[in-house]
C-alpha positions in Angstrom: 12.3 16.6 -81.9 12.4 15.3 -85.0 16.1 15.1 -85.4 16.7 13.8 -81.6 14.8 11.2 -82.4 16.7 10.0 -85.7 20.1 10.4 -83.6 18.7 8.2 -81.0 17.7 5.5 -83.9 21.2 5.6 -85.6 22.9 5.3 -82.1 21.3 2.2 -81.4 21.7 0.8 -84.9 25.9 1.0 -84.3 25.1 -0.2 -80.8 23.7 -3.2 -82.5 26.0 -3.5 -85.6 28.9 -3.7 -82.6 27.3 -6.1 -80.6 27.1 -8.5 -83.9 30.8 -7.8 -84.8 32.2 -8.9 -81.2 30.3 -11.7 -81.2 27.9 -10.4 -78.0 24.8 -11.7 -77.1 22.0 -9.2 -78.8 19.9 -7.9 -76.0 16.3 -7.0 -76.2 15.9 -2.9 -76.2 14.1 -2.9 -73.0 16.8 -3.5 -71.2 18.3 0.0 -71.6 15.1 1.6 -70.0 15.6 2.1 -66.1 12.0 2.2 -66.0 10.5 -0.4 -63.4 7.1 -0.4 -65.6 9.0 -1.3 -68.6 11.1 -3.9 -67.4 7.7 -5.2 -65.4 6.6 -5.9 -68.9 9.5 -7.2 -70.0 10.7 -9.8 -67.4 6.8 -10.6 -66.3 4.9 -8.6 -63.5 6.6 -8.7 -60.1 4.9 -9.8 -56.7 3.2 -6.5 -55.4 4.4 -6.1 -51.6 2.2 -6.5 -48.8 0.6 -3.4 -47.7 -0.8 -3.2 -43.8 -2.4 -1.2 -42.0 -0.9 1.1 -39.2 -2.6 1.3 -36.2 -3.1 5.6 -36.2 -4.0 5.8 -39.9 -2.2 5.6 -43.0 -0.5 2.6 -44.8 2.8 1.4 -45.0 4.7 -1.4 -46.2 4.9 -4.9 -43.9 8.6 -5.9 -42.6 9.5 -9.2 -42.4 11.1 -11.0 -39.7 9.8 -7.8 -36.7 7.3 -9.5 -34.9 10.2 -12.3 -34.9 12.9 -10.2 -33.4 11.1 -8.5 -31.0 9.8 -11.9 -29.8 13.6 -12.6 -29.5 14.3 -9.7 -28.0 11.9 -10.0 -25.2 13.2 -13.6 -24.7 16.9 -12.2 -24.1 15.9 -9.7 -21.9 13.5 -12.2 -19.4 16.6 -14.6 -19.3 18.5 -12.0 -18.3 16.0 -10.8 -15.6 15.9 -14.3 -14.6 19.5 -14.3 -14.0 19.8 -11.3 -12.1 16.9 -12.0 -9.8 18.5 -15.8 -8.8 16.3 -18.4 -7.0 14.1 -17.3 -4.1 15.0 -17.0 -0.8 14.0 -20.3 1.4 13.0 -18.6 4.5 11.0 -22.1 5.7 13.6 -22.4 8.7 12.4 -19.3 9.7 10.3 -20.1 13.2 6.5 -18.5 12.9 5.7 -15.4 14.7 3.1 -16.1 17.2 2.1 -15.0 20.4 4.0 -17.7 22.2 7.0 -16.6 20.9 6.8 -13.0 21.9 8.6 -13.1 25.4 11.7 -11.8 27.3 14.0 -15.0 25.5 13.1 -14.9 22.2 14.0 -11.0 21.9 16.1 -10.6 18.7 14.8 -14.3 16.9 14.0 -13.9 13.4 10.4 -14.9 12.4 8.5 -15.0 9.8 4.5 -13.8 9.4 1.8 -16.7 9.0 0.5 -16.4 5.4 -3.1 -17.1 6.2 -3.0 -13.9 9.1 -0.9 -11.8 6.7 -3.7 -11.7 4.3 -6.2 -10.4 6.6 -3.7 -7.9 8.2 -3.5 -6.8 4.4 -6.9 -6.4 3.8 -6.9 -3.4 5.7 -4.0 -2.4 3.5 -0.1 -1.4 5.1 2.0 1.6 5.8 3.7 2.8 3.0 7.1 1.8 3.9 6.4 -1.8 4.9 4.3 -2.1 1.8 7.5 -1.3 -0.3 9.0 -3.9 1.7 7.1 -6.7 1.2 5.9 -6.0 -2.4 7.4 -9.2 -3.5 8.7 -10.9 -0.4 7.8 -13.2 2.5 6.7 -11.3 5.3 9.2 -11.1 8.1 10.1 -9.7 11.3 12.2 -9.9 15.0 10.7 -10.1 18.1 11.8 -6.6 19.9 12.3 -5.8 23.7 9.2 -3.1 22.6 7.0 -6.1 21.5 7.3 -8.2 24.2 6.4 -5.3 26.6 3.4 -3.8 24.2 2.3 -7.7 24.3 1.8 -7.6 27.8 0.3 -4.6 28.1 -2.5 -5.8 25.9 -2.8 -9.0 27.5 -3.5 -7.2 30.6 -6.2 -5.2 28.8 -7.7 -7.6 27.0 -10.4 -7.7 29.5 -11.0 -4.1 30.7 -12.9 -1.2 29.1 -10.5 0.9 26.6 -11.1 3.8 28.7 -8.3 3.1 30.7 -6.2 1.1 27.4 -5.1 3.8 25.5 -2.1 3.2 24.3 0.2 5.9 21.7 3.2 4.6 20.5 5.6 7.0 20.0 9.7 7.3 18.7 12.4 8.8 16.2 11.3 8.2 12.8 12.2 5.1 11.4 12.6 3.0 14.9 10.1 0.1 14.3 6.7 1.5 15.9 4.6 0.4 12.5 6.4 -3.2 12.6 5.8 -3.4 16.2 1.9 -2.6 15.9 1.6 -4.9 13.3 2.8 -7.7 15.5 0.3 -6.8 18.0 -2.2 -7.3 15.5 -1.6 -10.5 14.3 -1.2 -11.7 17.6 -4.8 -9.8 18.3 -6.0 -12.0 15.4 -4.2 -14.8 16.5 -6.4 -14.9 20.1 -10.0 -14.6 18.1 -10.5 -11.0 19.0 -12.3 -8.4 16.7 -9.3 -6.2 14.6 -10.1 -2.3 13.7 -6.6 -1.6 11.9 -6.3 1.2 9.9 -3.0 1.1 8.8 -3.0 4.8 6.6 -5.2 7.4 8.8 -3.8 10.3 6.7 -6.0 9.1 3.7 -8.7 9.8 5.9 -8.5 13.8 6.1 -6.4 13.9 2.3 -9.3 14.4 0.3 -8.7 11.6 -1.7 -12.2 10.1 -1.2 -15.1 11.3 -2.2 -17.6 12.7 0.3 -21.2 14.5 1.1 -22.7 16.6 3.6 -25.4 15.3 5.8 -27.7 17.4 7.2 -28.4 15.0 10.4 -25.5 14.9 11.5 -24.2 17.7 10.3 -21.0 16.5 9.5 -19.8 15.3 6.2 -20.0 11.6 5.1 -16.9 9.6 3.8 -19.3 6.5 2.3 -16.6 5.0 -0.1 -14.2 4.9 2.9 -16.7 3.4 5.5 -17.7 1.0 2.7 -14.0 0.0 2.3 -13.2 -0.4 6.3 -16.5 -2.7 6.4 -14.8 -5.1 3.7 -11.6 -4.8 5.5 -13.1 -5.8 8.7 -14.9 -8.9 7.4 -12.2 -10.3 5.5 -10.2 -10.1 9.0 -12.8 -10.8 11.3 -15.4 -12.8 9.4 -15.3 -16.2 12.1 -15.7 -13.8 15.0 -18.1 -12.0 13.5 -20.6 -15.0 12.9 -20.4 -15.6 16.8 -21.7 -12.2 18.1 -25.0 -11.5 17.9 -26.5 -7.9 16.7 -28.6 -8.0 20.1 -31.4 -5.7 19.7 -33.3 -4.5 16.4 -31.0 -2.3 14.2 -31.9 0.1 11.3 -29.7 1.4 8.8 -30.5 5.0 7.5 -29.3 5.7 4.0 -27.5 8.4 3.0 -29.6 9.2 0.0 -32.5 11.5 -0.1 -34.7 8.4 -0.5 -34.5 7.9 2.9 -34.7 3.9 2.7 -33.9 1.8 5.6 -32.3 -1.7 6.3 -33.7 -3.8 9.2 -31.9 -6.3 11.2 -33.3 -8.5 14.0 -31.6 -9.0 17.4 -30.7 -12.7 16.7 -28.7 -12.1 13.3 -24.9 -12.2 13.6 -23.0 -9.0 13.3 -21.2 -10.1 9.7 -24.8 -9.5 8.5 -24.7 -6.0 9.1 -21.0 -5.8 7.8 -21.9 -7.2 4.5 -24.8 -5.0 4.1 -22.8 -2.1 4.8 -19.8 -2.8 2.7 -21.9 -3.8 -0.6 -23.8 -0.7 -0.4 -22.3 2.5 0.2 -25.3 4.1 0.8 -26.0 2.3 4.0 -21.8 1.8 5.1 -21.6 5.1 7.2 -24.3 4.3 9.3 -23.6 0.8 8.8 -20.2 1.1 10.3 -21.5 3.1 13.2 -23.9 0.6 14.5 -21.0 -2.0 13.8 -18.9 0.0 16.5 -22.0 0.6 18.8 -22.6 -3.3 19.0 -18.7 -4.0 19.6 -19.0 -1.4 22.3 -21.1 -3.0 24.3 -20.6 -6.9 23.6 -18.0 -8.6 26.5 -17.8 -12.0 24.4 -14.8 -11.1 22.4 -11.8 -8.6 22.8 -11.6 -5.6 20.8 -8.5 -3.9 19.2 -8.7 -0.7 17.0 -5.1 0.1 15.6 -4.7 3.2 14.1 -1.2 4.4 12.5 -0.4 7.7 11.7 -2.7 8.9 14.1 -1.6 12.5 14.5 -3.8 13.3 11.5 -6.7 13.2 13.0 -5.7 16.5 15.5 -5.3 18.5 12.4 -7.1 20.6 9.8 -8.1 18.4 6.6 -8.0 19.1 2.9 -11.4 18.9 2.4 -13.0 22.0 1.6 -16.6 22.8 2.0 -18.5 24.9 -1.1 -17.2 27.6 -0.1 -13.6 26.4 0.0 -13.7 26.3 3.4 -11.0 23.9 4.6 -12.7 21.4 7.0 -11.3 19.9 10.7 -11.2 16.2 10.9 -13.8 16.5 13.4 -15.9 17.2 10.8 -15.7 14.3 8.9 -17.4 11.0 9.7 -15.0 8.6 9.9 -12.5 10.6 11.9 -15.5 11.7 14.2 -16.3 8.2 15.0 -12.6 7.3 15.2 -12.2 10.4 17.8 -15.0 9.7 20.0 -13.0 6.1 21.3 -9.8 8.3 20.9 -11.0 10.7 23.1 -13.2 8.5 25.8 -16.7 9.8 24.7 -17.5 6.2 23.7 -15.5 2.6 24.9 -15.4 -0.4 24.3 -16.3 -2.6 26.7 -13.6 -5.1 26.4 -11.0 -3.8 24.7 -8.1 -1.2 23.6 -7.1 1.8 21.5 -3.7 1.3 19.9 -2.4 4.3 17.8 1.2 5.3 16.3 2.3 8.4 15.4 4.5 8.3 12.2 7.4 10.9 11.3 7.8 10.0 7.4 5.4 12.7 5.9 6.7 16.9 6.3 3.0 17.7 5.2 1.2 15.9 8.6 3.7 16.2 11.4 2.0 15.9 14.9 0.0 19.4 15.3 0.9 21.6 18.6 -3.0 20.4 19.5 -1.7 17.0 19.8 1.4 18.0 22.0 -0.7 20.0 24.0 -2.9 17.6 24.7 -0.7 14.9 25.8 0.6 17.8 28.6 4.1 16.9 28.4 3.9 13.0 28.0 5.6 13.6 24.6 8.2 16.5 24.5 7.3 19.1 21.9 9.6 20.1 19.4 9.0 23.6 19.1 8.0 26.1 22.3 4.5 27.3 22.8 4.2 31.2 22.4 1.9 33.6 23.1 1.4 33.8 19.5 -0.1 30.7 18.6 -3.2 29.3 18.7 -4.7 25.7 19.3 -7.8 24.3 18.4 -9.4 23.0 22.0 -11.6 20.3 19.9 -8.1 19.0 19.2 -6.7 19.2 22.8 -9.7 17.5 24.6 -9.3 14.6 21.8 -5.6 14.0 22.7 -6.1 13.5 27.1 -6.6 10.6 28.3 -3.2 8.7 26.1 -0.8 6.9 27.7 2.5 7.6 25.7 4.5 4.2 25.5 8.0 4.9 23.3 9.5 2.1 21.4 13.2 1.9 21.5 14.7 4.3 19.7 18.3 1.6 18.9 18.4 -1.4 18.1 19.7 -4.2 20.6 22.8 -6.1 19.4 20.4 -9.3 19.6 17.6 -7.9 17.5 20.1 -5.9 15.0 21.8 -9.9 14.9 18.4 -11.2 13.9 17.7 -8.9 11.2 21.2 -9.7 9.4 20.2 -13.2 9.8 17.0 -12.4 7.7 18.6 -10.0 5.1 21.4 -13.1 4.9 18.7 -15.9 3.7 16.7 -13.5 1.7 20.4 -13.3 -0.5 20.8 -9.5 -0.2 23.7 -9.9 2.1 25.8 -12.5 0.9 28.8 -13.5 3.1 27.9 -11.5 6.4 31.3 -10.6 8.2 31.4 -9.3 11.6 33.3 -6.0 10.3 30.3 -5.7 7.9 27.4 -5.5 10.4 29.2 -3.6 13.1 29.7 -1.1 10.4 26.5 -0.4 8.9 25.1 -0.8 12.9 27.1 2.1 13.6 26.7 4.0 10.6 22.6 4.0 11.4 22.9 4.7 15.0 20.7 1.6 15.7 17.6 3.2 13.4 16.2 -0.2 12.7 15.1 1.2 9.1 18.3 2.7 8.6 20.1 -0.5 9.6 17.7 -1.9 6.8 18.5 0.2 4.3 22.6 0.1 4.9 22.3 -3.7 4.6 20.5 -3.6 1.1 22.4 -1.0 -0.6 25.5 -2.9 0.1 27.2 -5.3 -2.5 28.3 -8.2 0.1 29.8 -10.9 -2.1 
């Protein structure tokens, strides 16, 4: 070690002696260390680097400039959104949809929904597929040869007991029946009468709510649900509401094992009861039972419970009892109650039952109950056999409809108005004859098909 250490002295001593003979600047001997320590202590200690935090544990060195670029980054990318996206549509020339318009020569005009009535058709929610629709649009829709003549079948029930207004609306899957019962519901809300509209009935039977088995009734109670149709119901009909009184002394049992009670005098107005009902679940399935009892029997306002995709209430649910027994809608309280108007065990007084079948879910097609039922008003797709067997609860729910089928093509009027819309809401560009007689063919007239030929279709 000894001798290393002399060879390393002498080497440095003729690197030095060289250095004084070329005439070089003589350098300090810490500047032949690669050592960051030693040349820390020779050139002065360094800035130590920020250290932070990472969010899962640990430590690591800050970057500079990365909160910078991503903010950059995220700039660039809403510019380009903005770009792609355009201005938005001006639909204000667009006439309003009213009940006024909805006659023989306005079939095929383009319209567009009120705002104010759109909100409370919402607050009972939307099928699935005009949900989509509308997500981030305004609200449109043609008056149809079916709307005009649904229109006038409701005027001429609008002062007659539902027992004789039952009204299914049936048709190929995609032909308009949703759009054409929503119409009748605004225009429902347009005349001051009291809206039912349950716009999703298959969430009713899914077992996506939660429920509990009451031993009164025996059925099993769907209080979240019944809490949620209450709210819907007074957002849409709060006005109305105030102007109908209860009429005799209610009380509303809760559903706990309490066995508390809400009273309500004959002279209070029916939104009472609503509110009371839809802040507290406890009280909303009864609640909403005496709700439907007090509508039955008032004649001061009309009455119009919609219901779309009916046909799952003539099935089997997916509820399951302990014992993982799957459940019949019959069995649960909110399709019991709905049934019992269905069926004729209960009417209103003044008003009517409108119901839609829909064909867009595989997993609730219209059972062979509901087919049955009907006794050939609605052709059934599949024959009968000896084989199967049908549930008679189900069949005796389903007499008594009057099958009313909404077009299954679109006129050339109304297939015209719905380019016009697709035109001002930009999607279809420069609209040429060749291109709408194309994509009209190509659908067969399936007003949703037509819909969806138009949009996937680069006009420009």
């Amino acid at each position: 070690m000894a001798s290393f250490c002399n060879r390393c002295v002498a080497s440095a001593s003729r690197s030095l002696s060289i250095q004084s003979r070329t005439g070089l600047q003589q350098a300090p001997l810490a500047s032949f260390s690669t050592s960051a320590l030693i040349q820390a202590g020779a050139k002065g200690k360094a800035p130590a680097k920020k250290v932070v935090k990472r969010q899962g544990g640990g430590f690591s060195k800050a970057k500079s400039g990365g909160a910078q670029a991503k903010q950059k980054a995220e700039q660039a990318a809403l510019a380009i959104r903005a770009d792609l996206i355009g201005p938005e549509p001006d639909l204000s020339g667009l006439h309003e949809f009213t009940r006024g318009v909805t006659n023989a020569q306005n079939v095929g005009r383009p319209t567009r929904f009120s705002p104010q009535r759109w909100d409370m058709i919402s607050a009972f929610g939307l099928p699935r597929n005009i949900e989509k629709e509308f997500a981030r649009d305004t609200p449109t829709t043609v008056i149809r040869e079916s709307s005009v003549a649904l229109k006038e079948r409701l005027d001429k029930a609008s002062t007659g007991s539902s027992e004789s207004n039952r009204i299914l609306l049936s048709g190929s899957r995609g032909c308009g029946k949703s759009t054409v019962m929503i119409q009748a519901v605004d225009s429902a809300i347009a005349s001051d009468s009291v809206v039912i509209y349950i716009p999703q009935a298959i969430n009713l039977i899914n077992s996506s709510s939660p429920f509990v088995y009451n031993e009164a009734s025996q059925t099993f109670h769907q209080p979240a649900l019944s809490a949620k149709l209450l709210a819907s119901i007074l957002t849409a009909n709060k006005d109305v509401l105030s102007t109908i009184k209860i009429g005799k002394d209610v009380t509303v049992q809760t559903t706990s094992t309490s066995g508390a009670s809400t009273s309500f005098a004959e002279t209070d107005g029916l939104d009472k009861l609503v509110v009371a009902g839809a802040r507290n679940e406890a009280l909303s399935v009864s609640a909403l039972e005496q709700v439907f009892e007090i509508l039955a029997t008032q004649t001061d306002s009309n009455v119009l419970l919609a219901i779309d995709e009916v046909q799952a209430l003539f099935m089997t649910s997916e509820y399951r009892t302990p014992d993982y027994t799957l459940l019949e809608s019959y069995a649960l309280s909110l399709p019991r109650l709905l049934l019992d108007y269905i069926s004729g065990r209960k009417t209103f007084a003044r008003g009517s039952i409108l119901a839609s079948l829909s064909f867009s879910s595989p997993r609730y097609q219209p059972s062979l109950e509901l087919y049955h039922g009907l006794s050939g008003s609605l052709p059934c797709p599949y024959p009968l056999t000896p084989y199967d067997t049908v549930n008679d609860y189900h069949v005796a729910h389903a007499k008594g409809f009057q099958v009313m089928n909404v077009m299954e093509r679109l006129g050339l009027g109304e297939a015209q108005g719905l380019m016009s819309i697709w035109s001002k809401k930009g999607i279809v560009v420069h609209p040429t004859d060749e291109l709408f007689l194309g994509k009209f063919a190509e659908s067969g007239g399936n007003a949703r098909e037509f819909g969806r030929g138009l949009s996937a279709t680069l006009a420009i």
